[in-house]
N, C-alpha and C positions, 0 to 999 in steps of 0.2 A: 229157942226157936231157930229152925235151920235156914242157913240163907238162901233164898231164892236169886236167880238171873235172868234178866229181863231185855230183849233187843230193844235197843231206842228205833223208834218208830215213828215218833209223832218229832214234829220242833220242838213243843213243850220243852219232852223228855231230852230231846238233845240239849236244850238251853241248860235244865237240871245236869246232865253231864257236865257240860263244857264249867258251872258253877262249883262242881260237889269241890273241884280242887280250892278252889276261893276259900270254899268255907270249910276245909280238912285245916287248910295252912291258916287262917286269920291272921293267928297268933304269932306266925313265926317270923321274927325279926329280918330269918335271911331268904325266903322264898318270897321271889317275884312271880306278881300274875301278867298270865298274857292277857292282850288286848283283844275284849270277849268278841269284837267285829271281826278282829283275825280270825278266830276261831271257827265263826260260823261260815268262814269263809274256806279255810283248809275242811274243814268235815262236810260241805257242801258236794256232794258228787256232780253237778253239775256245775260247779263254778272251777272246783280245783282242775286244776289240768294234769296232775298226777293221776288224775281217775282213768286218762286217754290207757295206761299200763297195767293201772293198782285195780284190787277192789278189796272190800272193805265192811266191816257193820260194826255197831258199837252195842257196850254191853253196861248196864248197871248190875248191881248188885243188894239185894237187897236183905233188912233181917228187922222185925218186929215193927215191917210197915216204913222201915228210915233208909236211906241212901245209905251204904258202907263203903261200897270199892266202886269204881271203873274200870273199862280198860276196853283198848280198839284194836280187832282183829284186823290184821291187813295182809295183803298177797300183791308182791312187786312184781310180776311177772316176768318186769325188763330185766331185773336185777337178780332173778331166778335163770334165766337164759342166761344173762352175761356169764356169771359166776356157777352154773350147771348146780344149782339148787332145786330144792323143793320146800321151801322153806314159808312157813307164816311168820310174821310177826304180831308180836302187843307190842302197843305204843299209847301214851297214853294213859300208863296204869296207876292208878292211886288207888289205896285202902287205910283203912284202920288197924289196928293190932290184935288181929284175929286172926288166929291159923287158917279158919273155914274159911275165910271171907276171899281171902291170899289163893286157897287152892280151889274154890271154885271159880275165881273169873278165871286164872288161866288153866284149867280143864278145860272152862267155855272157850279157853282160845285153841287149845288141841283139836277138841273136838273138830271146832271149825275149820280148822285147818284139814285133819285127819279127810271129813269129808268131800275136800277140795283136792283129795291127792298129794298134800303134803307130807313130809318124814319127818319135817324136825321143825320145832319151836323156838324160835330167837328175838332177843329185846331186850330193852326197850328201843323199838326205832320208830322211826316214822313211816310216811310215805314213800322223803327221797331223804337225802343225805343232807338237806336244806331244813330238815325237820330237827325237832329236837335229837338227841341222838346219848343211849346210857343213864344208867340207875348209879347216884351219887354213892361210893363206898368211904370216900375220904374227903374233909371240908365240913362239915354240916354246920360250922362253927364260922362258914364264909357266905357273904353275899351273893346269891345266884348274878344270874347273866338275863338277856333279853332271850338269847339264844340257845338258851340251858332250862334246863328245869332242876327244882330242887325235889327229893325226898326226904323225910324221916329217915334214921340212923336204924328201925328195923327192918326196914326194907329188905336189903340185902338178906337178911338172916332169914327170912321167910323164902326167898329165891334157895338157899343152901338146903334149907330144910325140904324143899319139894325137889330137888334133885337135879337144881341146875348148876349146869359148871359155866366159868369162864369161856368167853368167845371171843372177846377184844375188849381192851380196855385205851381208854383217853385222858393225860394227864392235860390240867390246865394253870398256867403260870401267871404271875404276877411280873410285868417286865418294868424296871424304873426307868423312868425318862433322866437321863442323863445330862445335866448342865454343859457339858459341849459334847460332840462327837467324837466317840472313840479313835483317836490317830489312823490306826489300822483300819479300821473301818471306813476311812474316810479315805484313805490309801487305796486300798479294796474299788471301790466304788469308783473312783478319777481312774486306775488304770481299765479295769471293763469296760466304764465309757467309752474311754480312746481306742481299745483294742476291739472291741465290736461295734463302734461308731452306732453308738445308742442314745435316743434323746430321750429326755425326762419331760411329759407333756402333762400340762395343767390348764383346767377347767374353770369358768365362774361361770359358765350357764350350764343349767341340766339340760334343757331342752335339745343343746349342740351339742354334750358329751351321749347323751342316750342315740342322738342319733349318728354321731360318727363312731362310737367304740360301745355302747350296747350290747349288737351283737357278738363282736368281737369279744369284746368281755367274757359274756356268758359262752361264746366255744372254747376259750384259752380253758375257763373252768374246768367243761367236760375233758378237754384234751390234758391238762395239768393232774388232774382228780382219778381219771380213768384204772389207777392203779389202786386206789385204796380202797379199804374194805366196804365191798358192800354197796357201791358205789353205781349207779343207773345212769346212762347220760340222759340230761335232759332233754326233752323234745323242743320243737319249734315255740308249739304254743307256752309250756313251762317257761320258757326265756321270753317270752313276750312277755305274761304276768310279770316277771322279775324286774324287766326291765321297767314296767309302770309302778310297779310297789314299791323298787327301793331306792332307784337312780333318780325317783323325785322328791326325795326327802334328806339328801344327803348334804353336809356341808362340803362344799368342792375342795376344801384346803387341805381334808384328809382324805381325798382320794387320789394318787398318783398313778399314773400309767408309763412303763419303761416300751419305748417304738425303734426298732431300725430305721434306718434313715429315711426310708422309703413309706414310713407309718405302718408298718406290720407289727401288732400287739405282742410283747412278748412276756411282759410283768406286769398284774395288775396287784396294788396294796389297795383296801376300804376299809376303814374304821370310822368313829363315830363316836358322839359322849355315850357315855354310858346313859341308859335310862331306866336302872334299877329303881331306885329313890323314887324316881316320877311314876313309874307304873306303881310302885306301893301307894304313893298319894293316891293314886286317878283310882285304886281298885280295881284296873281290868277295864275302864271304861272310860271314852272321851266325851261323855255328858257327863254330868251340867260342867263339870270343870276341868276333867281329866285332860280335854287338847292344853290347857294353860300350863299343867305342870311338864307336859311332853316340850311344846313350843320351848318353854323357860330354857330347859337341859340340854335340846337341838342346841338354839342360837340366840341365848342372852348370856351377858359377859358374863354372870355369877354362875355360871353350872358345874357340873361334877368335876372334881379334880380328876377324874377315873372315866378311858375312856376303852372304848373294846374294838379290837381288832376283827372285823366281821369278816373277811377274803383277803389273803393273799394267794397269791397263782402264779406260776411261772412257766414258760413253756419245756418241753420238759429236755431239748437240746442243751437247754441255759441253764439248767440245775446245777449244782453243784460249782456253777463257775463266778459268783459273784453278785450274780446282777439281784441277788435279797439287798446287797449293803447300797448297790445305786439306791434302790425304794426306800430303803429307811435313811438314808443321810436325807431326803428330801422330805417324808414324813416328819422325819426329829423335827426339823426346822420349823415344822408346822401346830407340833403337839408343844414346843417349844416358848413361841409365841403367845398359843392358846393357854397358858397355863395348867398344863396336866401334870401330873405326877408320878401317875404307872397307866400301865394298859392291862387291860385283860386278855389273854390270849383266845380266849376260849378253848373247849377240846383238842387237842392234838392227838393221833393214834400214838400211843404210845411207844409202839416200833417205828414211826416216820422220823429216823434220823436226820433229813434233810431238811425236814422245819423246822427241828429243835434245834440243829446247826447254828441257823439264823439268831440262835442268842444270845454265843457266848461269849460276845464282848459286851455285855450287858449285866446288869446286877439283876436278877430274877429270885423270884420265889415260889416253887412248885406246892402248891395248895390244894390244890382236888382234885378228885380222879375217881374216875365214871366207868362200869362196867356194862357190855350186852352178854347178857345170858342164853345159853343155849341147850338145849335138852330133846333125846329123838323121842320123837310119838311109838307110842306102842301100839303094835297091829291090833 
């Protein structure tokens, strides 16, 4: 029987979307699910704030009456201007090991595209840059991320076989917390203090960090970020959500901010335990029990030895002069404490020399590595 493709339409059918991944992965020891309220919250056209740019439909896929694939057409508009695109993306895409199944949902993303005046099809990405981001090529044998998504090992070769090539790729490292700080690094760090008279500012209330560096935060972001691929700035409203989603869930002791003397933001680091482990307990949900294993991982002393690096930023005058080693002599001290072991880096573009910089007085382990595929529509 040949597959059919069907736009989600109803909530039902979204809910079945946002699940077919749960129940593709069950099984698989190293894919984490999202947090299914997240989800309905990112695919909400009325709630995400990304939709103020993007737009969007989602698609199933279907064959002998059963769920096979997914996959969500999306148009960045901001991010079509910035970068003088024309470009869709899928995001979002999961299937089975089915050539059909693979090359009908993304036709259904050409098409859609195609009809929207688009030339060329790239992904997997999200909305913004803040979304997941890349189709796993290397790792399948590693623990996903909160941040990441996992794929099956054929993925890729189903992208090769329909004629996509490489568009960018993100490597993601394992960094060992270090039992003292590296000399140099610590050398590093005391002289750019003195030499740009820069303070190292820390937090124990969110309520006063959201509202004195919040927004700051979130512009250092667009201003630090503006160069790399792909990349949208966020709107007003996008950093307001941000700022209530993430800066009130955060432990303050691994968030550090580097200020001029005068409090002008110029380095923000944000990490956090990993909550790998807890999302596979909870299944993608905080009923009946899933807030307790999230809660444990946050802020009970036994949590993950592993925790993930979710933003570092720097303004981008300060690049290349130090001020990463201020942020991490002051982080170490804190993952130090906490008892961690390694960090997760998450994605790194694989050409941004100047983050991977930031690791080489560190023992690291380069583990995964994520591709976006791209391919032009044919008239």
């Amino acid at each position: 029987m040949s597959t059919t493709i069907q736009k989600v339409a109803t909530k039902r059918e979204l809910n079945r979307f946002i699940r077919f991944n749960y129940k593709l992965y069950k099984t698989s020891q190293y894919s984490v699910p999202d947090l299914f309220d997240d989800m309905l919250l990112t695919f909400n056209k009325k709630r995400n704030a990304a939709f103020e740019f993007c737009e969007a439909d989602y698609f199933l896929a279907y064959k002998e009456g059963k769920i096979v694939g997914r996959v969500a057409a999306i148009i960045n508009h901001r991010a079509n201007e910035t970068w003088n695109k024309k470009e869709v993306r899928f995001g979002w895409i999961d299937f089975i090991d089915d050539a059909e199944v693979s090359e009908a949902l993304l036709k259904c993303v050409e098409e859609w595209g195609k009809e929207r005046g688009m030339t060329d099809v790239v992904g997997p990405l999200g909305f913004t840059d803040l979304d997941a981001e890349g189709m796993l090529i290397e790792g399948y044998d590693q623990l996903s991320t909160m941040a990441t998504t996992y794929n099956y090992s054929y993925y890729p070769e189903h992208m090769e076989r329909l004629g996509f090539r490489k568009e960018a790729d993100w490597v993601e490292y394992q960094i060992y917390i270090p039992e003292t700080i590296p000399d140099k690094h610590k050398r590093i760090a005391e002289l750019v203090q003195r030499k740009y008279n820069l303070q190292v500012r820390k937090y124990s209330s969110r309520k006063k960090i959201a509202r004195e560096y919040g927004q700051a935060i979130f512009d250092l972001v667009n201003e630090a970020y503006k160069p790399l691929y792909g990349y949208s700035a966020l709107t007003q409203h996008q950093i307001d959500q941000y700022i209530k989603i993430y800066l009130g869930v955060l432990d303050l002791r691994m968030v550090s901010l580097i200020t001029e003397a005068d409090g002008t933001l110029v380095a923000v680091g944000i990490s956090m335990p990993s909550l790998s482990v807890a999302l596979q307990k909870a299944h993608g949900r905080l009923l009946p029990f899933g807030w307790y294993y999230l809660l444990k991982a946050l802020f009970m002393k036994r949590r993950s030895k592993v925790l993930d690096l979710l933003l570092v930023a720097v303004k981008p005058e300060y690049q290349n002069k130090g001020v990463n080693a201020l942020l991490f002599v002051d982080l170490i001290q804190a993952y130090q404490k906490l008892g961690f072991e390694y960090a997760e880096s998450n994605p790194e573009l694989e050409l941004n020399n100047k983050v991977q910089a930031q690791w080489e007085y560190f023992e690291t382990r380069q583990h995964k590595r994520r591709r976006a595929y791209t391919k032009e529509i044919k008239v």
